[in-house]
Z-matrix of the N, CA and C atoms (Angstrom, degrees):
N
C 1 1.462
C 2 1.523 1 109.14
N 3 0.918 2 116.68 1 109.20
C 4 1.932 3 121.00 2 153.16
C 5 1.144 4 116.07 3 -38.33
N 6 1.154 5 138.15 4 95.64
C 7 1.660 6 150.56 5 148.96
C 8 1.123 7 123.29 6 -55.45
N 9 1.168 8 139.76 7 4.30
C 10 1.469 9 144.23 8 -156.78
C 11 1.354 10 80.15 9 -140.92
N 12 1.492 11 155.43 10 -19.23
C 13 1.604 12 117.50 11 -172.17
C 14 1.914 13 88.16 12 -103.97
N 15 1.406 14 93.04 13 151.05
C 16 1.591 15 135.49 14 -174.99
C 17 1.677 16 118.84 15 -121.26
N 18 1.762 17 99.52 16 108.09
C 19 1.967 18 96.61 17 156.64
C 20 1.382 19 109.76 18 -16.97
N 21 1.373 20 118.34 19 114.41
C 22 1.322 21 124.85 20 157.47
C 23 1.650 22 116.02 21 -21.75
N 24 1.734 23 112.83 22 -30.22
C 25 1.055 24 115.19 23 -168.76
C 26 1.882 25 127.33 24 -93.68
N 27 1.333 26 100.09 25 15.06
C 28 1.123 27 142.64 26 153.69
C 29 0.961 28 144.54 27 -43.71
N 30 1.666 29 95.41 28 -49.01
C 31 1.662 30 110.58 29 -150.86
C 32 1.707 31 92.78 30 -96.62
N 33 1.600 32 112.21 31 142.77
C 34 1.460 33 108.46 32 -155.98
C 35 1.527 34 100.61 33 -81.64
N 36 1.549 35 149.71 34 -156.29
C 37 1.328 36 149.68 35 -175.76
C 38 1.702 37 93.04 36 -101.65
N 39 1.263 38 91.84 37 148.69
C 40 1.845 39 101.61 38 -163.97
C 41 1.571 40 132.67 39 74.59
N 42 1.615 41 101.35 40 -3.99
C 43 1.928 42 102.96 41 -172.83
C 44 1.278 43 85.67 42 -93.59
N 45 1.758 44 107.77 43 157.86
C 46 1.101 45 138.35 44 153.77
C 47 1.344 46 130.50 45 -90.56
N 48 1.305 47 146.69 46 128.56
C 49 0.988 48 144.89 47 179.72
C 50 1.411 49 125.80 48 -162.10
N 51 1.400 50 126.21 49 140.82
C 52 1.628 51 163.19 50 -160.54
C 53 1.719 52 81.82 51 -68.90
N 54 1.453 53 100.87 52 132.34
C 55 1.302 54 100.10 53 163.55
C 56 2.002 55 106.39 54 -107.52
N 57 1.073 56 93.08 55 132.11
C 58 1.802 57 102.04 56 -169.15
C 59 1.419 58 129.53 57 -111.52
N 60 1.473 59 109.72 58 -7.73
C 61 1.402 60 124.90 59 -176.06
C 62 1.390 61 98.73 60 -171.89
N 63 1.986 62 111.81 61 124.16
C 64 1.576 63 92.70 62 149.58
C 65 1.611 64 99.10 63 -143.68
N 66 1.669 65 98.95 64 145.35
C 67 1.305 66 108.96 65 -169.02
C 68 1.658 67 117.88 66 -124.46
N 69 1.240 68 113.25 67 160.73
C 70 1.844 69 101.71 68 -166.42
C 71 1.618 70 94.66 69 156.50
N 72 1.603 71 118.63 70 176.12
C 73 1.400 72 120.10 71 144.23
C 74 1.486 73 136.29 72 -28.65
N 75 1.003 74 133.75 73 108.98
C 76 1.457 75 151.09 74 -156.38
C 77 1.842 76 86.89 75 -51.23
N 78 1.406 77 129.25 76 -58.28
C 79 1.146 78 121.89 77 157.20
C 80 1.578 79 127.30 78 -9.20
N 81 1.473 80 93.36 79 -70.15
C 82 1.546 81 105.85 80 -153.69
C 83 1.986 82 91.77 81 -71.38
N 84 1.825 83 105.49 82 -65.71
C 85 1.611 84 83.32 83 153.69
C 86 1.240 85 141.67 84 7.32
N 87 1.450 86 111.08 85 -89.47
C 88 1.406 87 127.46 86 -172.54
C 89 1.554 88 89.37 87 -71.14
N 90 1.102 89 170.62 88 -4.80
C 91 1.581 90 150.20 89 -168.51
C 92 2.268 91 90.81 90 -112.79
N 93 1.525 92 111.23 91 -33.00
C 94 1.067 93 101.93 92 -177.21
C 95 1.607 94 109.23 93 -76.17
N 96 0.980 95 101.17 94 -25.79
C 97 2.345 96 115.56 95 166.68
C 98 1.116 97 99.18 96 -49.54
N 99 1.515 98 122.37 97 -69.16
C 100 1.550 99 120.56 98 -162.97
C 101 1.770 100 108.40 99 -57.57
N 102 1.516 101 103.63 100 -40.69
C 103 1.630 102 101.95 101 -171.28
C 104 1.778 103 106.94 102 -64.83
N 105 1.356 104 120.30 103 -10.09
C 106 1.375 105 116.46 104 -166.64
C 107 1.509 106 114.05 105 106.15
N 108 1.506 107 122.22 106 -19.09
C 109 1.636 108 109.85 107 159.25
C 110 1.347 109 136.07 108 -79.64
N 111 1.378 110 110.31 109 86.91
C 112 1.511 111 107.39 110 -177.10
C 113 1.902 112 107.94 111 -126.84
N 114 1.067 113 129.13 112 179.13
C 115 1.084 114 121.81 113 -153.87
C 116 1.796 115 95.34 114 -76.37
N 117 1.324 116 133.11 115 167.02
C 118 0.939 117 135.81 116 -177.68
C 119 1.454 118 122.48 117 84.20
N 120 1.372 119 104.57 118 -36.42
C 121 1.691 120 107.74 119 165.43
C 122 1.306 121 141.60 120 -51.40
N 123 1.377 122 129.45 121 126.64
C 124 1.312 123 132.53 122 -173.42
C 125 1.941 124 94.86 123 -83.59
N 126 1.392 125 101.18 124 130.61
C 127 1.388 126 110.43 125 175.54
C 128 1.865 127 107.28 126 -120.68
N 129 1.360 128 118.83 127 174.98
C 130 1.274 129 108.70 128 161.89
C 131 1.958 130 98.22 129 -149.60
N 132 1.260 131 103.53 130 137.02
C 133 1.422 132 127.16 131 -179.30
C 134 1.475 133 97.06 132 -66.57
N 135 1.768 134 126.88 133 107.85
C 136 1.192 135 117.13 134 174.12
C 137 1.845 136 106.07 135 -94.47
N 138 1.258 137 125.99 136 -20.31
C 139 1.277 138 125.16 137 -154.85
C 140 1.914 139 91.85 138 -176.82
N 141 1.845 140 96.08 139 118.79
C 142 1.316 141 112.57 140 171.86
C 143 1.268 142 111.25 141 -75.48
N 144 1.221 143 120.56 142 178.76
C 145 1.492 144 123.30 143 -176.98
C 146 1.373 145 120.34 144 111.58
N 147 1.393 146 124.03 145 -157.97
C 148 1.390 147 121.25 146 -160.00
C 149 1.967 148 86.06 147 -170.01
N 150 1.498 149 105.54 148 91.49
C 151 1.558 150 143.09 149 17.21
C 152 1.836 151 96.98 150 -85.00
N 153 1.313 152 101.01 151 137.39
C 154 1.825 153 108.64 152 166.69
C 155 1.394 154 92.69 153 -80.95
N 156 1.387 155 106.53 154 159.71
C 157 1.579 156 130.83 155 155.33
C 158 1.637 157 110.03 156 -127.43
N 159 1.679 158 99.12 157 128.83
C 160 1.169 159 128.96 158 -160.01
C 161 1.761 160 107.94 159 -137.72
N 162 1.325 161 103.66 160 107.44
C 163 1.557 162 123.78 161 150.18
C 164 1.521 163 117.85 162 -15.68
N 165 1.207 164 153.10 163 46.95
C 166 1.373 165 116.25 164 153.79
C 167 1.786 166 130.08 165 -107.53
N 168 1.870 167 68.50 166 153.41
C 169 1.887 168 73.04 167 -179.03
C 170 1.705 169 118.58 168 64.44
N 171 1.022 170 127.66 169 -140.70
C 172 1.154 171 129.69 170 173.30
C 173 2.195 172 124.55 171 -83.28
N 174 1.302 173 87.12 172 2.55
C 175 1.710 174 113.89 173 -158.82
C 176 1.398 175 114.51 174 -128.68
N 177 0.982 176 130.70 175 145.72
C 178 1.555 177 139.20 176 -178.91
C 179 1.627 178 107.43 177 -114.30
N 180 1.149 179 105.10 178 150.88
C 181 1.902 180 115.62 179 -159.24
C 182 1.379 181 108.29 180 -134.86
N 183 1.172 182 156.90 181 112.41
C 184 1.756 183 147.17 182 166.76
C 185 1.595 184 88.19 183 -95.21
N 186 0.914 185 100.71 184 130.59
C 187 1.984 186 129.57 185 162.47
C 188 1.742 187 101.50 186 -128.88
N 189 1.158 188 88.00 187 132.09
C 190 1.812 189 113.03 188 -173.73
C 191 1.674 190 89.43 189 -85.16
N 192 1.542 191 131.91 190 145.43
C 193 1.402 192 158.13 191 135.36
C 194 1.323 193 98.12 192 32.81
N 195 1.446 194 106.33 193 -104.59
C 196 1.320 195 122.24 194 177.11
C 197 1.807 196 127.36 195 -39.14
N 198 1.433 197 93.57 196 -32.79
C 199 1.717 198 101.15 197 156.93
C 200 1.335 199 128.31 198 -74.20
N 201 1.509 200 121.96 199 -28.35
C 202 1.346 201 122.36 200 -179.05
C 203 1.521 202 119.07 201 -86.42
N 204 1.924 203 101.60 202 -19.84
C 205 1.308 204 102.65 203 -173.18
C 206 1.748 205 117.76 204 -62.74
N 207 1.002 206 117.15 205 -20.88
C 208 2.005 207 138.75 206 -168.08
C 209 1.888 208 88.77 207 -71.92
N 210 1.645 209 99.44 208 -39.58
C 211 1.902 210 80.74 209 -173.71
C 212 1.395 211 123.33 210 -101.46
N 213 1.380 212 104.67 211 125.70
C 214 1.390 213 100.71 212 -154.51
C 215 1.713 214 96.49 213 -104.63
N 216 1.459 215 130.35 214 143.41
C 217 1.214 216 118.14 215 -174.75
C 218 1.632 217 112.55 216 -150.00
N 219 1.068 218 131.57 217 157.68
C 220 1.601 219 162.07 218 -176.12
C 221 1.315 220 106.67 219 -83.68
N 222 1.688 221 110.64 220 88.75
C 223 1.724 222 119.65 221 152.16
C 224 1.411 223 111.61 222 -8.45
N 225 1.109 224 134.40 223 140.66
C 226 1.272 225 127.55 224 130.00
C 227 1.656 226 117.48 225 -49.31
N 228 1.146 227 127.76 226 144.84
C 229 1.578 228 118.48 227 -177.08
C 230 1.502 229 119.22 228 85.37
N 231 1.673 230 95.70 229 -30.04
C 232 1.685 231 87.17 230 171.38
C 233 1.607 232 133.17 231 -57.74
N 234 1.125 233 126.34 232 130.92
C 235 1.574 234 129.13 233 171.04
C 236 1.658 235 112.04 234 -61.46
């Protein structure tokens, strides 16, 4: 088990982090692909909460609680 990856919803305002797993309806999946969250992506946590706002790519994204919980992602800094 990986101990170091964290609910997207986690990650404090200003961290960076590797997105490493995201899980849910094959739907919701594929709609978080199109927005730019897919595994490998560098994201950044602009605003905690529930909806969070999150940095990616060239674009910013709010996913509500239950949406952020499926993406699970890699601190920057983590070992």
């Amino acid at each position: 088990m990986n101990f170091d990856l964290l609910p997207l919803e986690c990650l404090r305002p200003g961290e960076w982090a590797e997105v490493r797993d995201v899980s849910g309806e094959p739907d919701w999946i594929g709609r978080l692909a199109e927005l730019g969250v897919r595994i490998g992506v560098r994201i950044q946590m602009l605003r905690g909460g529930s909806p969070c706002l999150i940095q990616v790519g060239g674009g910013r994204l709010s996913l509500r609680g239950e949406q952020s919980v499926g993406v699970l992602v890699r601190p920057e800094g983590a070992v």
